[in-house]
TIKOLDREN-135500 format. One record per atom (N, C-alpha, C, O, CB): x, y, z. Coordinates in steps of 0.02 Angstrom, whole numbers. Glycine has a CB too. Layout:
BEGIN
+--------+--------+--------+
!      x !      y !      z !
+--------+--------+--------+
!      X !      Y !      Z !
...
+--------+--------+--------+
//
This chain:
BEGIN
+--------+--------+--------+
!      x !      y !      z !
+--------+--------+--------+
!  -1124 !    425 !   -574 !
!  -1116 !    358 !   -601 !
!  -1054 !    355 !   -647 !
!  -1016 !    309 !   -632 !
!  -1179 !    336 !   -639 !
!  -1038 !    389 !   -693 !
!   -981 !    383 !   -737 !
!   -923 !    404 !   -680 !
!   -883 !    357 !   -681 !
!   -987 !    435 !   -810 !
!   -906 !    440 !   -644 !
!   -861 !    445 !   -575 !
!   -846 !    389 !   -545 !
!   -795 !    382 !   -511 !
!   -890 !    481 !   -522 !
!   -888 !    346 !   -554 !
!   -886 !    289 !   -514 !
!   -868 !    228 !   -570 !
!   -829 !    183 !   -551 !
!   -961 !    280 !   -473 !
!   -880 !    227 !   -601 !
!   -850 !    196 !   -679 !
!   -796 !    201 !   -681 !
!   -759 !    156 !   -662 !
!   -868 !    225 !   -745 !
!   -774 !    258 !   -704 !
!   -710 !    265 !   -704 !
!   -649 !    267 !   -664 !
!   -594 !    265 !   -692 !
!   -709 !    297 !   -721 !
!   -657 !    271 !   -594 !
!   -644 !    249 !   -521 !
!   -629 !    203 !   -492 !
!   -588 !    192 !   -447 !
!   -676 !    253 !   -491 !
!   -701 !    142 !   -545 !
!   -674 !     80 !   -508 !
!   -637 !     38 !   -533 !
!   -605 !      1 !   -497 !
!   -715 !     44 !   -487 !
!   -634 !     36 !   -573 !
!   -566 !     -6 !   -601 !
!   -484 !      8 !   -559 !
!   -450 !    -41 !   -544 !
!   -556 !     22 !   -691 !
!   -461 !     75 !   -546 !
!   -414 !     96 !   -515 !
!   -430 !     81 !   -454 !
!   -378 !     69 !   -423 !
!   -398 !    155 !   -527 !
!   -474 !     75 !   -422 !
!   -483 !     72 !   -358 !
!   -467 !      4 !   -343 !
!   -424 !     -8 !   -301 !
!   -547 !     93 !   -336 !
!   -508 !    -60 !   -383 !
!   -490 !   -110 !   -379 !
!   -439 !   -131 !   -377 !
!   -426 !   -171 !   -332 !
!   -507 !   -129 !   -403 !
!   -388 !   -114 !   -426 !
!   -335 !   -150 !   -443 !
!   -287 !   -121 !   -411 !
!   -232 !   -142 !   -430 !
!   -323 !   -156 !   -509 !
!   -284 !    -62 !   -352 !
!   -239 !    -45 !   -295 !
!   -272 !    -76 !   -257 !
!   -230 !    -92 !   -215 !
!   -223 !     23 !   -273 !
!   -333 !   -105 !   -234 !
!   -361 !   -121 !   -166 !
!   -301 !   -216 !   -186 !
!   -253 !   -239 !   -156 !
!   -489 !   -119 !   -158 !
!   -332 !   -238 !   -237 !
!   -293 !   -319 !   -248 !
!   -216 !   -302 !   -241 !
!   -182 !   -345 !   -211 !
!   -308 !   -360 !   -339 !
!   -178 !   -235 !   -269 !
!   -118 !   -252 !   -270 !
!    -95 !   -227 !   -177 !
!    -43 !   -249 !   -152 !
!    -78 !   -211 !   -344 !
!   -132 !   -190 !   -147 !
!   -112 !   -198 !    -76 !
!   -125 !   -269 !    -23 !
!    -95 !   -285 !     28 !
!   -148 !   -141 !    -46 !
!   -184 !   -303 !    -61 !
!   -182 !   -368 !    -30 !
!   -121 !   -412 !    -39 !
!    -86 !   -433 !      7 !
!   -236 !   -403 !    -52 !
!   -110 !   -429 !   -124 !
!    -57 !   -465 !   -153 !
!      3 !   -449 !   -109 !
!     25 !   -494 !    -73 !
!    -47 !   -447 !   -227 !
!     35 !   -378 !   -110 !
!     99 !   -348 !    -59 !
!     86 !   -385 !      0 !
!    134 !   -417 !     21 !
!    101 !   -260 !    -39 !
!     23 !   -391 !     38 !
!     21 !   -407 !    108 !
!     64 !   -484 !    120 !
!    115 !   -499 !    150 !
!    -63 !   -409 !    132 !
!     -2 !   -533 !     67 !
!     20 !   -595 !     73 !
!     98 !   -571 !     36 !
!    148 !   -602 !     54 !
!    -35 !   -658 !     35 !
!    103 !   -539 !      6 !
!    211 !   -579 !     -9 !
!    245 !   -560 !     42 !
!    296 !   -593 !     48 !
!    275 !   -541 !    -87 !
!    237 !   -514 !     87 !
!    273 !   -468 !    158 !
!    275 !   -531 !    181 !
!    330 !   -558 !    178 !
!    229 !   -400 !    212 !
!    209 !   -579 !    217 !
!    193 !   -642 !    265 !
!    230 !   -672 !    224 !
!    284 !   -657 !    250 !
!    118 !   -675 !    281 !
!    245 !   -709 !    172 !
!    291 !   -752 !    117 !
!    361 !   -729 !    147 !
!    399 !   -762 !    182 !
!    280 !   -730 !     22 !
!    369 !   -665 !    125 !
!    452 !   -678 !    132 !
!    477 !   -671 !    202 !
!    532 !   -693 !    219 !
!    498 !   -624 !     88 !
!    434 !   -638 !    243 !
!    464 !   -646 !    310 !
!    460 !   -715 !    341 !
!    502 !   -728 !    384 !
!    432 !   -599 !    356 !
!    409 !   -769 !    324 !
!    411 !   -839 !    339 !
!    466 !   -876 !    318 !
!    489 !   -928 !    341 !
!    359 !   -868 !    313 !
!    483 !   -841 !    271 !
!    553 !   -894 !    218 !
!    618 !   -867 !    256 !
!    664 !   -904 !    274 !
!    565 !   -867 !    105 !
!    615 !   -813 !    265 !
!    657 !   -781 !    298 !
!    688 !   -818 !    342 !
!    738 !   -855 !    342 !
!    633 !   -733 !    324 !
!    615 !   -786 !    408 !
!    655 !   -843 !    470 !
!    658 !   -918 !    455 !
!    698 !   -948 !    490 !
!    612 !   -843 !    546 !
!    632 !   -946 !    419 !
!    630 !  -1020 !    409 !
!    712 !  -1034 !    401 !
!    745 !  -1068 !    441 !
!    581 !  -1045 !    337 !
!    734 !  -1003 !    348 !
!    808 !   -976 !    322 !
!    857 !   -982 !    389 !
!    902 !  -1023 !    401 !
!    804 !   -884 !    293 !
!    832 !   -926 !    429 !
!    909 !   -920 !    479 !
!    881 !   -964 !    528 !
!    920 !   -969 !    575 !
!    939 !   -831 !    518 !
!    827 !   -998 !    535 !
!    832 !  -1055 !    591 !
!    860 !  -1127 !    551 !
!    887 !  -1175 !    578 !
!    746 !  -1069 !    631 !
!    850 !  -1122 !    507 !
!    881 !  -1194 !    460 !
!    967 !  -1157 !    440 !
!   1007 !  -1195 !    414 !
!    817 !  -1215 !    359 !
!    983 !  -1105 !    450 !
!   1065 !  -1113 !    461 !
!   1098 !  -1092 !    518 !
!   1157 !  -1074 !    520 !
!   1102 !  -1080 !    413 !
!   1057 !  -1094 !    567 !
!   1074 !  -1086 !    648 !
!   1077 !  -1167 !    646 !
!   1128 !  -1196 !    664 !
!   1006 !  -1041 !    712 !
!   1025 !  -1200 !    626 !
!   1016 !  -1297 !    647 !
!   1070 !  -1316 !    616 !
!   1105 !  -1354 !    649 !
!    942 !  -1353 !    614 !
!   1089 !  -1304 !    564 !
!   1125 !  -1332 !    516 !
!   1199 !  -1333 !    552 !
!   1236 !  -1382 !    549 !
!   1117 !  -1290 !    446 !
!   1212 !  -1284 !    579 !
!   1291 !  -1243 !    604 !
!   1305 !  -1282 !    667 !
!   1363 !  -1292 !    685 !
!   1289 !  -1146 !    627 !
!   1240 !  -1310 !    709 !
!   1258 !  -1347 !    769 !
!   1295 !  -1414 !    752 !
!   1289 !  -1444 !    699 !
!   1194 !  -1361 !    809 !
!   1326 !  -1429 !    793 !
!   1381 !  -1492 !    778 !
!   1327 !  -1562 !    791 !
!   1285 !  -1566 !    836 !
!   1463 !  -1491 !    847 !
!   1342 !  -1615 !    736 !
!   1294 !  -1685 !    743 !
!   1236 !  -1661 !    713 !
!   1201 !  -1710 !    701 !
!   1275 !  -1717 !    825 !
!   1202 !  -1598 !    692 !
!   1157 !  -1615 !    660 !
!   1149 !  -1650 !    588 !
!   1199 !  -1658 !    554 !
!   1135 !  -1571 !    664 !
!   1087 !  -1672 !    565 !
!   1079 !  -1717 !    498 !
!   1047 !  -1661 !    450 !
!   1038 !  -1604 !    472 !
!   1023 !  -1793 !    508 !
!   1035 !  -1675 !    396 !
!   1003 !  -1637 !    348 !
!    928 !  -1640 !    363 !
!    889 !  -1593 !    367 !
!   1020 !  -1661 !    277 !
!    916 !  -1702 !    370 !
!    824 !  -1714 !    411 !
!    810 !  -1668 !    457 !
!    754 !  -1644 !    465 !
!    808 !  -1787 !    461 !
!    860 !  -1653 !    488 !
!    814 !  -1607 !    550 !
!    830 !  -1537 !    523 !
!    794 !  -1492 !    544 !
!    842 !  -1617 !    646 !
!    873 !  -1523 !    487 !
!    888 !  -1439 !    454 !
!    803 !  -1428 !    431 !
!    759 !  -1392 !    455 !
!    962 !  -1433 !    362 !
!    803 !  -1483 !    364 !
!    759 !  -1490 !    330 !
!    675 !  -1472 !    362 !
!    636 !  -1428 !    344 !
!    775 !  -1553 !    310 !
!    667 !  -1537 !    427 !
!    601 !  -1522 !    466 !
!    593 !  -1455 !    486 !
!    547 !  -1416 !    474 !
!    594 !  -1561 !    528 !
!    672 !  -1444 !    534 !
!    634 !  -1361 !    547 !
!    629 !  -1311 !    502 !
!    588 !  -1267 !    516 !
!    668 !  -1321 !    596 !
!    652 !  -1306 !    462 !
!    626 !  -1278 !    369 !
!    545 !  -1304 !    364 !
!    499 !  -1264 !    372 !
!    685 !  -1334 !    284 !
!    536 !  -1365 !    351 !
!    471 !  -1393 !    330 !
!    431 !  -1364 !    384 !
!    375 !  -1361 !    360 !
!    466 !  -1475 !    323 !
!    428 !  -1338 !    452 !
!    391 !  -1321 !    480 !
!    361 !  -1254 !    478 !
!    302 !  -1239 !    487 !
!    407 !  -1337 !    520 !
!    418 !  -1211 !    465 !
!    421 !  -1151 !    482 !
!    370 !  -1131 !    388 !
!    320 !  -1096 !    393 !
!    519 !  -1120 !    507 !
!    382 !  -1146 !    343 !
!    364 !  -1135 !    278 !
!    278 !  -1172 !    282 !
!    231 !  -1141 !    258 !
!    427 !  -1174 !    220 !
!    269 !  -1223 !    308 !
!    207 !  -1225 !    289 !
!    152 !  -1196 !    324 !
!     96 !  -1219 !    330 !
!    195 !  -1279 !    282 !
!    185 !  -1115 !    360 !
!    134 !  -1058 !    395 !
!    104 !  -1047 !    304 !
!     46 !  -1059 !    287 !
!    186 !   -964 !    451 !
!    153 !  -1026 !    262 !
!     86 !  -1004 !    211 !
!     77 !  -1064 !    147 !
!     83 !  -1044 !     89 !
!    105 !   -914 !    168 !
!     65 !  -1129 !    159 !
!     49 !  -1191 !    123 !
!     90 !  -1208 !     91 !
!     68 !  -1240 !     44 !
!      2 !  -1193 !     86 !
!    180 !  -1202 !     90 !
!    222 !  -1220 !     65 !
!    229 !  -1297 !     66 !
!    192 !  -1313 !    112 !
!    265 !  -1187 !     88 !
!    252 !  -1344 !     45 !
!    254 !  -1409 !     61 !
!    360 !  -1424 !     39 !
!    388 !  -1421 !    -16 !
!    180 !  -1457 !      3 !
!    384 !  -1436 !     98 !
!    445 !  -1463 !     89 !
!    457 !  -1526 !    123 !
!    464 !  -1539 !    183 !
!    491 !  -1419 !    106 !
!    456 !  -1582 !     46 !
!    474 !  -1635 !     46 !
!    551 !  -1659 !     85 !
!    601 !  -1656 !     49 !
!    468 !  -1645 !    -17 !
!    558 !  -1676 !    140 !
!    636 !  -1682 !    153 !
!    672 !  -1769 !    118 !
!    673 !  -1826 !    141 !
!    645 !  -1676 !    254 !
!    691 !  -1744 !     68 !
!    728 !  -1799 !     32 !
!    796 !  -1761 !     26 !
!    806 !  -1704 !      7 !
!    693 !  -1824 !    -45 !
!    827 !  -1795 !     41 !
!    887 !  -1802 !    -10 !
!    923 !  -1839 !    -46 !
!    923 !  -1898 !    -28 !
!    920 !  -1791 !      3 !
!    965 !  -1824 !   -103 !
!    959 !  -1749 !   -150 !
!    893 !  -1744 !   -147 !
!    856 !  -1780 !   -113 !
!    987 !  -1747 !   -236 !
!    876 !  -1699 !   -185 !
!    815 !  -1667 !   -213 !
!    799 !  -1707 !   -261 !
!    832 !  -1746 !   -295 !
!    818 !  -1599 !   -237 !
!    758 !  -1696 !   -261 !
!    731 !  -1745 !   -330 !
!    640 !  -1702 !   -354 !
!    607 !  -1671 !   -313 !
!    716 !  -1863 !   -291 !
!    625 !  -1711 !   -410 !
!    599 !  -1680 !   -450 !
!    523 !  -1687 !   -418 !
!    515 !  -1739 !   -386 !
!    617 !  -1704 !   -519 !
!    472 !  -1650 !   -422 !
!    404 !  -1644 !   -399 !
!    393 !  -1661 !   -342 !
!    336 !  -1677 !   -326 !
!    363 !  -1675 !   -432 !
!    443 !  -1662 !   -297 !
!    448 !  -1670 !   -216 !
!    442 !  -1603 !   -193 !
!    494 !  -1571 !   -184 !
!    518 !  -1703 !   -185 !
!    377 !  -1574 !   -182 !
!    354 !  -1512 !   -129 !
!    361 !  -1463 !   -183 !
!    370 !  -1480 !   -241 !
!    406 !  -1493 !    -53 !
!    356 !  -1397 !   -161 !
!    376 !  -1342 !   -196 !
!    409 !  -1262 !   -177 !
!    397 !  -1204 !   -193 !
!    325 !  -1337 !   -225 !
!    468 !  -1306 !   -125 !
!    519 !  -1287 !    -84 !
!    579 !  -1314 !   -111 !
!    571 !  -1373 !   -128 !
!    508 !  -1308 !    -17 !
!    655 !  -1287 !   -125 !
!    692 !  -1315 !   -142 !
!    759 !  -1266 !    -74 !
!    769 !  -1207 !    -61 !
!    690 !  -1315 !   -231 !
!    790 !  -1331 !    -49 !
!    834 !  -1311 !      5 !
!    897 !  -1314 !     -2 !
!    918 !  -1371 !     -6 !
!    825 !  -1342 !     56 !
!    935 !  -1273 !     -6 !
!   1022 !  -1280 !    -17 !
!   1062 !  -1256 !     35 !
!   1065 !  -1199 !     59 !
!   1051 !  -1240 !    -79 !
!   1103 !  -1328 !     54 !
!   1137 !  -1319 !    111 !
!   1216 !  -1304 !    108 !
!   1237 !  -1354 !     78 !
!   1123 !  -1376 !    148 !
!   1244 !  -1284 !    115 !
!   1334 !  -1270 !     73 !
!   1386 !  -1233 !    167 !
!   1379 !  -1187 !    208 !
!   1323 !  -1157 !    -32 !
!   1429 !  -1289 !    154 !
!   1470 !  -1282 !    220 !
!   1531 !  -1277 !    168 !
!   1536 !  -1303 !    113 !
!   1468 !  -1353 !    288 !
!   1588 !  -1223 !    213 !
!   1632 !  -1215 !    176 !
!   1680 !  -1242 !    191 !
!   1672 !  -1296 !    219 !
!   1642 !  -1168 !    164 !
!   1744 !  -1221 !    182 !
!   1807 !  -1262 !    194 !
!   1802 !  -1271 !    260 !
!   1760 !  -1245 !    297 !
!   1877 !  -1231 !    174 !
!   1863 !  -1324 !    281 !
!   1898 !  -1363 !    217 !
!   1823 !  -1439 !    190 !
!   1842 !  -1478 !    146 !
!   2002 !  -1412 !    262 !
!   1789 !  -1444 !    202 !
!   1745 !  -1491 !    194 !
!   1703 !  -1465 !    107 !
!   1693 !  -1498 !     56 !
!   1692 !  -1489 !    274 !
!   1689 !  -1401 !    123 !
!   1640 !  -1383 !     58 !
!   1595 !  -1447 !     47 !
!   1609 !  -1502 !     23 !
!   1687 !  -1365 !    -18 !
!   1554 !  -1428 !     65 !
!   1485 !  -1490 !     39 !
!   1431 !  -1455 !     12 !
!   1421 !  -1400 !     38 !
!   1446 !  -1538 !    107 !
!   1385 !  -1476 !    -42 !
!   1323 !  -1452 !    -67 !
!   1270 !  -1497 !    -44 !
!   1268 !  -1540 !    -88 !
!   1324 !  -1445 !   -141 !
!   1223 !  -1512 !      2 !
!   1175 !  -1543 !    -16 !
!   1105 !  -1509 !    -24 !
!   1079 !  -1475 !     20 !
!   1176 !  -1590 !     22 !
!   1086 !  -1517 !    -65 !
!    986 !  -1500 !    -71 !
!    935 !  -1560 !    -59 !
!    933 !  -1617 !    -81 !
!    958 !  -1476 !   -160 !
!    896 !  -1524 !    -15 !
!    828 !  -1547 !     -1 !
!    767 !  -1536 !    -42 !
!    773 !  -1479 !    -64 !
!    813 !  -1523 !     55 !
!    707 !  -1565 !    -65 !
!    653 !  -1559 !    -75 !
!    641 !  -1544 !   -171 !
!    662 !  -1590 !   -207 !
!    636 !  -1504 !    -19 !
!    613 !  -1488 !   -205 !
!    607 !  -1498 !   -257 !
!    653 !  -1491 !   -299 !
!    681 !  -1437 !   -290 !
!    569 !  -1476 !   -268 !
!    685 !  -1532 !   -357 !
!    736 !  -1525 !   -374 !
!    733 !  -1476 !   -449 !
!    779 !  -1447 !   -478 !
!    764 !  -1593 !   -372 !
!    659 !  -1481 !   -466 !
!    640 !  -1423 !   -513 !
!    640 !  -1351 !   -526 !
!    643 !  -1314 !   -575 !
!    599 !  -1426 !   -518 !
!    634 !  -1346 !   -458 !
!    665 !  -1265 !   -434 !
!    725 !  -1239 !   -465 !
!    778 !  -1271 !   -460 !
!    687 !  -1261 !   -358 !
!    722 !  -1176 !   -501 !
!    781 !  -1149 !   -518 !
!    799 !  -1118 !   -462 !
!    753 !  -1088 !   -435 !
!    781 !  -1108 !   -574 !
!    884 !  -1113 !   -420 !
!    872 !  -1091 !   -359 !
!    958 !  -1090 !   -375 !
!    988 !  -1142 !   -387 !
!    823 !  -1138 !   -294 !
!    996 !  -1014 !   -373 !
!   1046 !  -1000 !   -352 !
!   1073 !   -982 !   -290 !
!   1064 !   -921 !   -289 !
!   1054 !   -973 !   -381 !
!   1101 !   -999 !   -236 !
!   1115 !   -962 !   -180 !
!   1131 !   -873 !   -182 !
!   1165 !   -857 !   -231 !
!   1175 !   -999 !   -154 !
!   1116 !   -837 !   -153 !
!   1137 !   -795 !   -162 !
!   1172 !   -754 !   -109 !
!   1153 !   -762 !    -51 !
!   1099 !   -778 !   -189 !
!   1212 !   -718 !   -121 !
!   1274 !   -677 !    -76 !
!   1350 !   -739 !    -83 !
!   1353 !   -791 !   -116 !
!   1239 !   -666 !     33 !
!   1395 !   -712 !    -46 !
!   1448 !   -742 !    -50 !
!   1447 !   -817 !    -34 !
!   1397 !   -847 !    -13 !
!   1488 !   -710 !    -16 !
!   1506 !   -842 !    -44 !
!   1480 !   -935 !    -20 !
!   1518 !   -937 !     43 !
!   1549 !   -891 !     69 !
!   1513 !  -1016 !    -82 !
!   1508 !  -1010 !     67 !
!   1525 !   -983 !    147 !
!   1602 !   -999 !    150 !
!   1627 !  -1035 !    107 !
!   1477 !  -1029 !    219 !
!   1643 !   -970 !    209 !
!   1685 !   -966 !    219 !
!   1696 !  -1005 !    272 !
!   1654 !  -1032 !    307 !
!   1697 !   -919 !    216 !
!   1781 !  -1007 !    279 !
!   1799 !  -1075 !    327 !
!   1761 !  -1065 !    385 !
!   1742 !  -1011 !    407 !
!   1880 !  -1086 !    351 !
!   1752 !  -1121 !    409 !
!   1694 !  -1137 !    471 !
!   1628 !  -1106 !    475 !
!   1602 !  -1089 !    528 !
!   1721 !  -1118 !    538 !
!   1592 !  -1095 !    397 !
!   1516 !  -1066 !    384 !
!   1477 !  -1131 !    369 !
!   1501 !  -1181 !    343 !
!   1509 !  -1007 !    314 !
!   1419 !  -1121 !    387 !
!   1376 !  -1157 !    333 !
!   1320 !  -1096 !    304 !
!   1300 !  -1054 !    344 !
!   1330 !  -1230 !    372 !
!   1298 !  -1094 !    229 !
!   1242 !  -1068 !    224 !
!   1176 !  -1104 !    207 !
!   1186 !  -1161 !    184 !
!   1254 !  -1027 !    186 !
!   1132 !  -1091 !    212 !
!   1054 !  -1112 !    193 !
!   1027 !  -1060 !    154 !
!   1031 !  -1000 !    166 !
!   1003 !  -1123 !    256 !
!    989 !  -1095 !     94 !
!    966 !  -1047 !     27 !
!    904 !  -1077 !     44 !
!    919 !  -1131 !     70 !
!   1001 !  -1056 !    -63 !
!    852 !  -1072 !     43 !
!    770 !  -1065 !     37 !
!    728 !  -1049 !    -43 !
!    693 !   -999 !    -48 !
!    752 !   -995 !     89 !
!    735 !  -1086 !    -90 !
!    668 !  -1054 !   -129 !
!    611 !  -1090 !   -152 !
!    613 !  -1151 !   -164 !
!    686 !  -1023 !   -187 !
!    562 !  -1056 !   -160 !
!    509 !  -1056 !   -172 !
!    466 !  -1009 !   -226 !
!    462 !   -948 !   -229 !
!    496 !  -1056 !   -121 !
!    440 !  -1054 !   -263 !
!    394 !  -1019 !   -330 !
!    335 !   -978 !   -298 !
!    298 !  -1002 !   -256 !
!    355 !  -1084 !   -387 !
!    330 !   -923 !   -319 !
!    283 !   -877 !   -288 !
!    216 !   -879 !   -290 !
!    177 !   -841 !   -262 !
!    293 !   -824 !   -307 !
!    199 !   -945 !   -341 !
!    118 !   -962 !   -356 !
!    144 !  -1026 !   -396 !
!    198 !  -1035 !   -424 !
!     61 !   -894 !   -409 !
!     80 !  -1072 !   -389 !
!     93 !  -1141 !   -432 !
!     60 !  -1135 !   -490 !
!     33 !  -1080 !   -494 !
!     69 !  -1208 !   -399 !
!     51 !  -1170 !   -540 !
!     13 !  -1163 !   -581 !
!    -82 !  -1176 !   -586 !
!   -116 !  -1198 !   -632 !
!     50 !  -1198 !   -615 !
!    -93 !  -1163 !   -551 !
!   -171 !  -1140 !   -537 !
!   -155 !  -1062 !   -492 !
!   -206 !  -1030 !   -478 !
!   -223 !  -1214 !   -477 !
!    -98 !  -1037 !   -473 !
!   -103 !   -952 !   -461 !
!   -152 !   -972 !   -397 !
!   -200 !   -938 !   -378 !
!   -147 !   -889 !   -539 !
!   -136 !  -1017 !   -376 !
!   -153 !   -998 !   -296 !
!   -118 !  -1018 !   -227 !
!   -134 !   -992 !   -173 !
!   -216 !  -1023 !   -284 !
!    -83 !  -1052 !   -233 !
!      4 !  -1068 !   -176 !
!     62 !  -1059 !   -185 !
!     98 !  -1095 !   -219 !
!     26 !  -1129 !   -160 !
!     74 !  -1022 !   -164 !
!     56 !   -986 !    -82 !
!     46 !   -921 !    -69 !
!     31 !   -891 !    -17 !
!    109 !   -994 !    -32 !
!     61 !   -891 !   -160 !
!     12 !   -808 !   -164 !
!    -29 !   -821 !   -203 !
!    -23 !   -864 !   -246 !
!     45 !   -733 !   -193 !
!    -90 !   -778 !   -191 !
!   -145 !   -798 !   -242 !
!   -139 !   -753 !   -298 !
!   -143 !   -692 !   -291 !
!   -220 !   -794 !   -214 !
!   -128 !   -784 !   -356 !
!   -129 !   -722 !   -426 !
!   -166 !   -671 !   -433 !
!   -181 !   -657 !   -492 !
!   -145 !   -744 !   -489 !
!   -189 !   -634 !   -387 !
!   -239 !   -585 !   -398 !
!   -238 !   -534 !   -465 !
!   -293 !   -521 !   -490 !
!   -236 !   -545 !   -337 !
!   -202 !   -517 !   -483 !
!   -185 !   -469 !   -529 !
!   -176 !   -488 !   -588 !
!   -171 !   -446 !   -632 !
!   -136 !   -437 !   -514 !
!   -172 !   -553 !   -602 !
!   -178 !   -579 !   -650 !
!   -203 !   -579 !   -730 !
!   -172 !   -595 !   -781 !
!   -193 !   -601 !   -627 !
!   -287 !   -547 !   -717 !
!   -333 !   -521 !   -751 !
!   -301 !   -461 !   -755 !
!   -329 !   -439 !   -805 !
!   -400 !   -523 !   -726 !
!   -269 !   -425 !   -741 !
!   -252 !   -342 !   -765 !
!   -172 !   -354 !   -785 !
!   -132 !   -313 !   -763 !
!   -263 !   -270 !   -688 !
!   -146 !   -413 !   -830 !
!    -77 !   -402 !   -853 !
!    -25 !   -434 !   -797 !
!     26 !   -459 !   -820 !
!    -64 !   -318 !   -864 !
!    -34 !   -434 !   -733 !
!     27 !   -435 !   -680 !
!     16 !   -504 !   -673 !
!    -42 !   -525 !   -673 !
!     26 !   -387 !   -605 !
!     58 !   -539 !   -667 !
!     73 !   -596 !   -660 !
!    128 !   -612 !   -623 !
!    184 !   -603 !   -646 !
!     75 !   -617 !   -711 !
!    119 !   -636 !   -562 !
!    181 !   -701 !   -525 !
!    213 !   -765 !   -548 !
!    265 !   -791 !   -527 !
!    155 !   -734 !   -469 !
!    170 !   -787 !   -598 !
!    173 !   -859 !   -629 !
!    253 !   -855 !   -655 !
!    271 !   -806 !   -689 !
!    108 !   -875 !   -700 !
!    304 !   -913 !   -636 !
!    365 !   -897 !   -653 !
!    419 !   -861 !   -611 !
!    480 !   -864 !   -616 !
!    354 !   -866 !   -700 !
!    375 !   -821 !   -564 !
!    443 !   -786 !   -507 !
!    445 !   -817 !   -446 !
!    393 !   -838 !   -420 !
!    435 !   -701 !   -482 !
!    513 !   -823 !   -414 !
!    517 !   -847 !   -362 !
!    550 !   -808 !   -298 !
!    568 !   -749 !   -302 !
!    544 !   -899 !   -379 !
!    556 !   -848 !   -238 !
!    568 !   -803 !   -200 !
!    623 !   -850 !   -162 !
!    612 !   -906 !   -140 !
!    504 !   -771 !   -165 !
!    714 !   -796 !   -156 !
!    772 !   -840 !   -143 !
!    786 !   -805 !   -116 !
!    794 !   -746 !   -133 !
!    817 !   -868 !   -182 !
!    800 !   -844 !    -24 !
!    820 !   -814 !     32 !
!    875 !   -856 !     41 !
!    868 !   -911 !     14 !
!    770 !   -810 !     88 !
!    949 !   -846 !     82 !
!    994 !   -849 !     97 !
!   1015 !   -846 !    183 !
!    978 !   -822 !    225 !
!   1012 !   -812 !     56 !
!   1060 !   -867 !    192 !
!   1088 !   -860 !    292 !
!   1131 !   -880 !    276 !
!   1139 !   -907 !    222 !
!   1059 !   -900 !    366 !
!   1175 !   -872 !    322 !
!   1265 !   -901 !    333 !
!   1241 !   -896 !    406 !
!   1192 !   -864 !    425 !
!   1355 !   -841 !    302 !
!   1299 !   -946 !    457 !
!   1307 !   -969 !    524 !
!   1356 !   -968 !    531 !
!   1371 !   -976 !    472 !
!   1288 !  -1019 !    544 !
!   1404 !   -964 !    557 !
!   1475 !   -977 !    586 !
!   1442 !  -1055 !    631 !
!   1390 !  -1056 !    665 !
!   1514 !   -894 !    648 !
!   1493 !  -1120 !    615 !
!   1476 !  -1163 !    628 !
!   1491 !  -1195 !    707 !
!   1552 !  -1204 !    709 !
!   1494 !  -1189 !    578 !
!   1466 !  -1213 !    762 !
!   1478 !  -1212 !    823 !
!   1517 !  -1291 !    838 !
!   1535 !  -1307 !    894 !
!   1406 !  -1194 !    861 !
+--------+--------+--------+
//
């Protein structure tokens, strides 16, 4: 009995933090591809920001993401924030969906005839349950506050 006392606490809190890893693996590989199919759409010639946006909004709400397609962004719209950036000679910024999101692009910016698409998303809302569930919470670890910022570049067709 004291073996087992002392056991389970460690046991627990690797069994939650291999779940937690699972769901963020499904998270970022969803954002991922969501990512390079919204700057593959984006790069085709005549497309609009609506349809970058939808096929983003589709691909993200596999794990309960909600992306509002507005543009600009504007504030408590979903809790997806989308950044679209085509480079010379045009250079344009537009964002889709929450405008509350702190959300830097990241890697280089795009170059003549690129567009890129930035993707982020808060890693839990404030109830710690969309779209990872705070499991770890109770033992110190906390998601509340981190987010998750994916990036693509296209050469534009």
């Amino acid at each position: 009995m004291l073996e087992f006392i002392l056991a389970f606490p460690l046991i627990l809190i690797i069994s939650l933090a291999i779940i937690e890893f699972g769901f963020f693996a499904l998270l970022q590989q969803t954002v991922t591809v969501a990512t390079i199919e919204g700057s593959r759409e984006a790069a085709q010639v005549g497309t609009t920001t609506d349809s970058v946006g939808n096929l983003i909004k589709q691909y993200v709400a596999v794990n309960s993401l909600n992306l509002v397609v507005t543009s600009p962004a504007t504030s408590n719209a979903g809790n997806v924030l989308v950044t679209i950036e085509t480079g010379p000679p045009t250079s344009t910024t537009v964002t889709i969906g929450n405008s509350d999101i702190p959300c830097t692009p990241v890697g280089p910016a795009p170059g003549t005839s690129e567009v890129k698409v930035t993707v982020c998303a808060n890693l839990t809302d404030t109830n710690g349950e969309i779209p990872l569930p705070n499991l770890l919470s109770s033992f110190g670890f906390t998601l509340s506050g981190k987010q998750i910022e994916i990036s693509a570049m296209t050469g534009l067709e």
